[in-house]
PyMOL CGO cylinders between C-alpha atoms (Angstrom):
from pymol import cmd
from pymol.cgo import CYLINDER

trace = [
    CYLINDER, 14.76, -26.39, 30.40, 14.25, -25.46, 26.97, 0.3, 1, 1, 1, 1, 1, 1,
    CYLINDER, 14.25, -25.46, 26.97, 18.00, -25.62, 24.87, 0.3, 1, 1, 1, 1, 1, 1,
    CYLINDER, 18.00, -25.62, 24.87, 19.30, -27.96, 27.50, 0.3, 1, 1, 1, 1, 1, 1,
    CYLINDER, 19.30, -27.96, 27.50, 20.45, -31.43, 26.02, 0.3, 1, 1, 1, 1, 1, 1,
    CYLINDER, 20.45, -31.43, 26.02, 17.99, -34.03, 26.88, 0.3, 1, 1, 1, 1, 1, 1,
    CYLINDER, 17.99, -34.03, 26.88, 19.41, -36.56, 29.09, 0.3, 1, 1, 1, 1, 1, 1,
    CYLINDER, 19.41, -36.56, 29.09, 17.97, -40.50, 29.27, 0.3, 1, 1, 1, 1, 1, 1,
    CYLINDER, 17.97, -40.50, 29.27, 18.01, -40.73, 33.62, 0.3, 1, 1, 1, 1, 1, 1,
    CYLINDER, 18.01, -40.73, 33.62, 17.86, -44.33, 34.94, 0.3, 1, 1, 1, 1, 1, 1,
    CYLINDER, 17.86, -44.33, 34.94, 13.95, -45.25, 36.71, 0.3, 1, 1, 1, 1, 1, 1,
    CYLINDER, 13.95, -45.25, 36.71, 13.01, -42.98, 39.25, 0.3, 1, 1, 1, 1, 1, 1,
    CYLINDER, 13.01, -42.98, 39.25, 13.54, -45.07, 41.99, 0.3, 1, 1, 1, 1, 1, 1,
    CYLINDER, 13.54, -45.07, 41.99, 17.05, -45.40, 41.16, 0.3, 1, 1, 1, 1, 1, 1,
    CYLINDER, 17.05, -45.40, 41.16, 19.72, -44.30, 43.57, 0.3, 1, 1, 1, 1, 1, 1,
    CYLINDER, 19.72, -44.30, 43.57, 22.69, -43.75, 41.53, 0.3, 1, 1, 1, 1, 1, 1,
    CYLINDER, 22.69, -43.75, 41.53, 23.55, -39.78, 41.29, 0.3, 1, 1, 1, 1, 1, 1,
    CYLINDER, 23.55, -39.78, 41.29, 26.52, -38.99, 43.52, 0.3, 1, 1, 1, 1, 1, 1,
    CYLINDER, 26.52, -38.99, 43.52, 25.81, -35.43, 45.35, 0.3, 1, 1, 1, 1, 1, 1,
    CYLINDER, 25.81, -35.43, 45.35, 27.81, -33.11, 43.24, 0.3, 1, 1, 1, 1, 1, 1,
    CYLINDER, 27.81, -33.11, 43.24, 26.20, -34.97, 39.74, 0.3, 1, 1, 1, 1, 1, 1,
    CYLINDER, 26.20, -34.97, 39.74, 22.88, -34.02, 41.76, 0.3, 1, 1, 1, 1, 1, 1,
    CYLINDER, 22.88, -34.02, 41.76, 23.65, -30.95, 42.81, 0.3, 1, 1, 1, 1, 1, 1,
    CYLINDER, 23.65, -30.95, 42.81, 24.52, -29.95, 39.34, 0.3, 1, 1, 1, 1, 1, 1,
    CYLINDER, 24.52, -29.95, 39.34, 21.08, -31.63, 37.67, 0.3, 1, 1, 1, 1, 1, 1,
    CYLINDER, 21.08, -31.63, 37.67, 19.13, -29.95, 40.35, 0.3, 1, 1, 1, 1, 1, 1,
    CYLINDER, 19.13, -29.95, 40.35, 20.50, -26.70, 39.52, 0.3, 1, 1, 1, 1, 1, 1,
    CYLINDER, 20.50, -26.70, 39.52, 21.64, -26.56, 43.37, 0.3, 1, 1, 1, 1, 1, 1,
    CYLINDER, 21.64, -26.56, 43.37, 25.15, -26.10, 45.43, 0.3, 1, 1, 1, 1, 1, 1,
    CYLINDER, 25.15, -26.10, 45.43, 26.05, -29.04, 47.53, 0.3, 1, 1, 1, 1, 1, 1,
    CYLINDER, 26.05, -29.04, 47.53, 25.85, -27.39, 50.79, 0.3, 1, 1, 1, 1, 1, 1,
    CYLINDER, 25.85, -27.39, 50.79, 22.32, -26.52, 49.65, 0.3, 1, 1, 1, 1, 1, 1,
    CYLINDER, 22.32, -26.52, 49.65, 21.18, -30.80, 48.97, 0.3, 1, 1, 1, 1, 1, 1,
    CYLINDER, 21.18, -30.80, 48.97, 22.98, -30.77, 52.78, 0.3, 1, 1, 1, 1, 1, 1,
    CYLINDER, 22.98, -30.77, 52.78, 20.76, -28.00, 53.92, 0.3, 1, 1, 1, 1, 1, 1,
    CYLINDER, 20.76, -28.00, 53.92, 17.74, -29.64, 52.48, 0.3, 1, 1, 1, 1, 1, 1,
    CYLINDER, 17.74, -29.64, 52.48, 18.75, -33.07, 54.38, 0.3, 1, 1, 1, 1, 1, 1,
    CYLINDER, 18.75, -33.07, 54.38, 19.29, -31.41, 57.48, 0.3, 1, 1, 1, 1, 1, 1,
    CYLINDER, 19.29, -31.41, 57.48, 15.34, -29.80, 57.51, 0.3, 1, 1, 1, 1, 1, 1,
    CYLINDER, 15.34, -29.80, 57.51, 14.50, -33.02, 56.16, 0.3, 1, 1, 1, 1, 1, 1,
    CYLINDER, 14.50, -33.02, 56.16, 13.56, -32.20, 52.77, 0.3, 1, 1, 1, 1, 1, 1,
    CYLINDER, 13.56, -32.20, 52.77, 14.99, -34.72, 50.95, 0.3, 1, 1, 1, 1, 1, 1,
    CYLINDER, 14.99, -34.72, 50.95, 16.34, -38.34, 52.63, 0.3, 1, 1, 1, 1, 1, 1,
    CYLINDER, 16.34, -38.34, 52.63, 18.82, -39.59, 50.04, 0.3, 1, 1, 1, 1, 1, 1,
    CYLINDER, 18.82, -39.59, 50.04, 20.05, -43.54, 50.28, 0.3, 1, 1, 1, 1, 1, 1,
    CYLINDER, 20.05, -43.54, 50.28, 24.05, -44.41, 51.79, 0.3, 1, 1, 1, 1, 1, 1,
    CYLINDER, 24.05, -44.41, 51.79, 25.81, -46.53, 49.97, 0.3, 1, 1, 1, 1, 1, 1,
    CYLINDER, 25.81, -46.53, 49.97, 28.08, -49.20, 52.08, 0.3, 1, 1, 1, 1, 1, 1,
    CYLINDER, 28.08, -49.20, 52.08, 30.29, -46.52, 52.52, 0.3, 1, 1, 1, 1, 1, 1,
    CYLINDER, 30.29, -46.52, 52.52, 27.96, -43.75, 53.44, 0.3, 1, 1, 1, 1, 1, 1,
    CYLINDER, 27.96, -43.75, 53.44, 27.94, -41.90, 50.21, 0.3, 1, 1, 1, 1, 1, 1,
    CYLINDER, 27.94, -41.90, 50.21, 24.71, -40.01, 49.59, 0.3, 1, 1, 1, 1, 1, 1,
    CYLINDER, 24.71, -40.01, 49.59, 23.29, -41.69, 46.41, 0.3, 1, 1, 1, 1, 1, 1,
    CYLINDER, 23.29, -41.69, 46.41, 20.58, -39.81, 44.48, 0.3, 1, 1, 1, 1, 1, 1,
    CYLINDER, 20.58, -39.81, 44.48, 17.87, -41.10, 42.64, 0.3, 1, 1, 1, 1, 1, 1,
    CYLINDER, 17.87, -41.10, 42.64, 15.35, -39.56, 39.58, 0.3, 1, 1, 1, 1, 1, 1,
    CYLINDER, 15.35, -39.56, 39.58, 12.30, -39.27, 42.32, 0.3, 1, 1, 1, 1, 1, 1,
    CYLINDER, 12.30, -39.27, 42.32, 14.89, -37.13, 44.47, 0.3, 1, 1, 1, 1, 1, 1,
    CYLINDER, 14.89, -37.13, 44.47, 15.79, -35.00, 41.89, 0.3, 1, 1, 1, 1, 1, 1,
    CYLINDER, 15.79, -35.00, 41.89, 11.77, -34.27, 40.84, 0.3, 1, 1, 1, 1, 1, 1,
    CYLINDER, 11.77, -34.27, 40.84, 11.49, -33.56, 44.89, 0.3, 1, 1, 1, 1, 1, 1,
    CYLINDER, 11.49, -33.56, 44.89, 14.60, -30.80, 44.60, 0.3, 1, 1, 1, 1, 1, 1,
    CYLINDER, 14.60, -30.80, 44.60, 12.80, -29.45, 42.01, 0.3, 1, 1, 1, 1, 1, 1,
    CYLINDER, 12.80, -29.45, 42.01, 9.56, -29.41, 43.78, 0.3, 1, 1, 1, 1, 1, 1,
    CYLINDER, 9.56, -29.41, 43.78, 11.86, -27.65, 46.64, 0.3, 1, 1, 1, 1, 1, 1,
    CYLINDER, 11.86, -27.65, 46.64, 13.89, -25.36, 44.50, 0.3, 1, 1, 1, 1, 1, 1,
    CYLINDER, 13.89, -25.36, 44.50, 10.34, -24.34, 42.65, 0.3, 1, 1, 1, 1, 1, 1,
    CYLINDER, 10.34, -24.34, 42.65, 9.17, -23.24, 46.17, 0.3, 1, 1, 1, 1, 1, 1,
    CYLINDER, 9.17, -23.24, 46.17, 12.24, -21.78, 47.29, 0.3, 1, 1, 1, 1, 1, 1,
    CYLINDER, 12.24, -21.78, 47.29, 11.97, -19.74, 44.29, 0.3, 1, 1, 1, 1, 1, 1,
    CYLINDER, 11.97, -19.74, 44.29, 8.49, -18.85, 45.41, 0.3, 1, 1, 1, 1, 1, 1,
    CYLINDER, 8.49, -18.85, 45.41, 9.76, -17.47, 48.92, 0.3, 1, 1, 1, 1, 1, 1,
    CYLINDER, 9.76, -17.47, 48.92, 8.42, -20.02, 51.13, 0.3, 1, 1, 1, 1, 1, 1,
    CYLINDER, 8.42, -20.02, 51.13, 10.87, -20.82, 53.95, 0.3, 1, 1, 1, 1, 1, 1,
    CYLINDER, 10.87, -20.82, 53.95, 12.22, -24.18, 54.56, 0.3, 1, 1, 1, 1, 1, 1,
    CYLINDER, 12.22, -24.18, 54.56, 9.63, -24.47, 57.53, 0.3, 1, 1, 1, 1, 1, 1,
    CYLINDER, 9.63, -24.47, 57.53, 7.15, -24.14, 54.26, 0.3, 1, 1, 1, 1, 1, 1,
    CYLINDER, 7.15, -24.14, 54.26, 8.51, -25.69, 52.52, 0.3, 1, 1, 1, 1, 1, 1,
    CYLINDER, 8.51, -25.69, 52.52, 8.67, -29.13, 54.50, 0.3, 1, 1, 1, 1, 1, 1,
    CYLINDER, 8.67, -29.13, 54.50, 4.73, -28.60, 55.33, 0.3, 1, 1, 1, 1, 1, 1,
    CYLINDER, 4.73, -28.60, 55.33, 4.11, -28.38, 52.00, 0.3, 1, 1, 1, 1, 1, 1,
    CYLINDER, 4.11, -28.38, 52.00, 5.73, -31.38, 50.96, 0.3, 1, 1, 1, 1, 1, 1,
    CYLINDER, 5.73, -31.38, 50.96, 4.29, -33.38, 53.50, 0.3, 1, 1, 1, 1, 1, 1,
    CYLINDER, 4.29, -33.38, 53.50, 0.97, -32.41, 52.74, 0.3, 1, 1, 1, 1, 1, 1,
    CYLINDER, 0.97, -32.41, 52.74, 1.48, -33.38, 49.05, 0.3, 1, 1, 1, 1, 1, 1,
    CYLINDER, 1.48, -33.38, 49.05, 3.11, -36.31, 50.06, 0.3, 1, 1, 1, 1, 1, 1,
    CYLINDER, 3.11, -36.31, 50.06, -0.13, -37.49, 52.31, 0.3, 1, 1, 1, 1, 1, 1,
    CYLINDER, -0.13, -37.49, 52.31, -2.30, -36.17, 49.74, 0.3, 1, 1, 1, 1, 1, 1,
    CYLINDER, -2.30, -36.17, 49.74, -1.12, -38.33, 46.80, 0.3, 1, 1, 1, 1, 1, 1,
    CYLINDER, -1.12, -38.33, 46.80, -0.86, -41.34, 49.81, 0.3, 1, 1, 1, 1, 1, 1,
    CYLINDER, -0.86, -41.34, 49.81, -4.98, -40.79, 49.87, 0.3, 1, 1, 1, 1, 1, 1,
    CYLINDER, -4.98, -40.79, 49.87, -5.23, -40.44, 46.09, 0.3, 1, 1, 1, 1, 1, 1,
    CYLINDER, -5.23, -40.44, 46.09, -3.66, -43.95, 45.48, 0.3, 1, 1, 1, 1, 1, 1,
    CYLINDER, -3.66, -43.95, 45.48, -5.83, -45.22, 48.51, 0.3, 1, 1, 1, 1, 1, 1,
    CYLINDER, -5.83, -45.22, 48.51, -8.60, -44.20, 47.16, 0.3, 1, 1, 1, 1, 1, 1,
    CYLINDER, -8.60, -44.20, 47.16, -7.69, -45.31, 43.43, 0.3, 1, 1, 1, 1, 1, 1,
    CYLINDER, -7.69, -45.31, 43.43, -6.87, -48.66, 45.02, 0.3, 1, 1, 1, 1, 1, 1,
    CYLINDER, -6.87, -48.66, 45.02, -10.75, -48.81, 46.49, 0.3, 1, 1, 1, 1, 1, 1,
    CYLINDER, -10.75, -48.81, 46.49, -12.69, -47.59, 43.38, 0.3, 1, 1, 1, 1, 1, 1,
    CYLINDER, -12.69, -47.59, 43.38, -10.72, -50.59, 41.41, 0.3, 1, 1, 1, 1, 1, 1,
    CYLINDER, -10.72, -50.59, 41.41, -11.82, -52.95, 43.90, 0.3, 1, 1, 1, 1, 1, 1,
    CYLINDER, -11.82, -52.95, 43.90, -15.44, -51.86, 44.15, 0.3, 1, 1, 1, 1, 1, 1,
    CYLINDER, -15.44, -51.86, 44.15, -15.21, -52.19, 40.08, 0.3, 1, 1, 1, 1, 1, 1,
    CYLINDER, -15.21, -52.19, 40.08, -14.29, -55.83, 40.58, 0.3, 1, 1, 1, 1, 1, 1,
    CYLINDER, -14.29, -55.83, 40.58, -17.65, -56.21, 42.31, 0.3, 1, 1, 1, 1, 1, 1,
    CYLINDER, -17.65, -56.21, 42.31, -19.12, -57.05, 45.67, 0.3, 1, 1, 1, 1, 1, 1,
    CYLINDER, -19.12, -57.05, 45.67, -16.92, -59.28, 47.99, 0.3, 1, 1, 1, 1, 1, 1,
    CYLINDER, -16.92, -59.28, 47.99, -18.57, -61.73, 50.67, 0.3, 1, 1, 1, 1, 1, 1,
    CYLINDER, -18.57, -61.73, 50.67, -18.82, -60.44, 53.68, 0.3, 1, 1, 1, 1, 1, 1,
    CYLINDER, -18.82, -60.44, 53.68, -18.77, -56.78, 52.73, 0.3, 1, 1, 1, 1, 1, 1,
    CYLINDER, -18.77, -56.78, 52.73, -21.94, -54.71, 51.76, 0.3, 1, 1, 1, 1, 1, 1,
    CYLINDER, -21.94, -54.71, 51.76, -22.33, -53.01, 48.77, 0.3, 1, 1, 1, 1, 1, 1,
    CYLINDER, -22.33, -53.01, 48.77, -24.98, -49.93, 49.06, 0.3, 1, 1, 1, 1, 1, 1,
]
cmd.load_cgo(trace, "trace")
């Protein structure tokens, strides 16, 4: 957001934001990041102890969610949408994965047109 202090977040994959730290990047009440479990939205790690841990990929999917939210779309919507996305990029990397292995060349045993 523009005049908000630029923050250095650990990788993406991370887990390491406690609920209220996320609740607070995300721009979201607690009960809300419960909500969003409940339908679920999001599917934060549990620490030993069963503390919902947070990581920089979950907070880019509340703001995906949040985004929407803000757009009307229902939780119901919401969750369709991100599942599509989710399977979408799934098939982009699949397909990534198969045009750098055609590049490589032809393999033995498999046909190249």
């Amino acid at each position: 957001m523009p005049g908000r202090e630029q923050r250095h977040l650990p990788p993406g994959g991370r887990a390491v934001y406690a609920i209220s730290v996320a609740a607070e990047l995300a721009g979201v009440g607690v009960q809300t990041l419960r909500l969003y479990e409940q339908h679920g939205l999001i599917n934060p790690v549990r620490s030993d102890g069963g503390t919902r841990r947070y990581s920089g990929d979950d907070l880019a999917r509340l703001a995906r969610i949040t985004a929407l939210a803000g757009q009307g779309v229902n939780l119901a919507g919401i969750a369709r949408i991100l599942d599509l996305e989710d399977a979408n990029a799934a098939l982009r990397e699949s397909n990534d994965a198969l045009t750098a292995e055609r590049a490589r060349g032809p393999h033995r045993g498999i046909p190249h047109p």
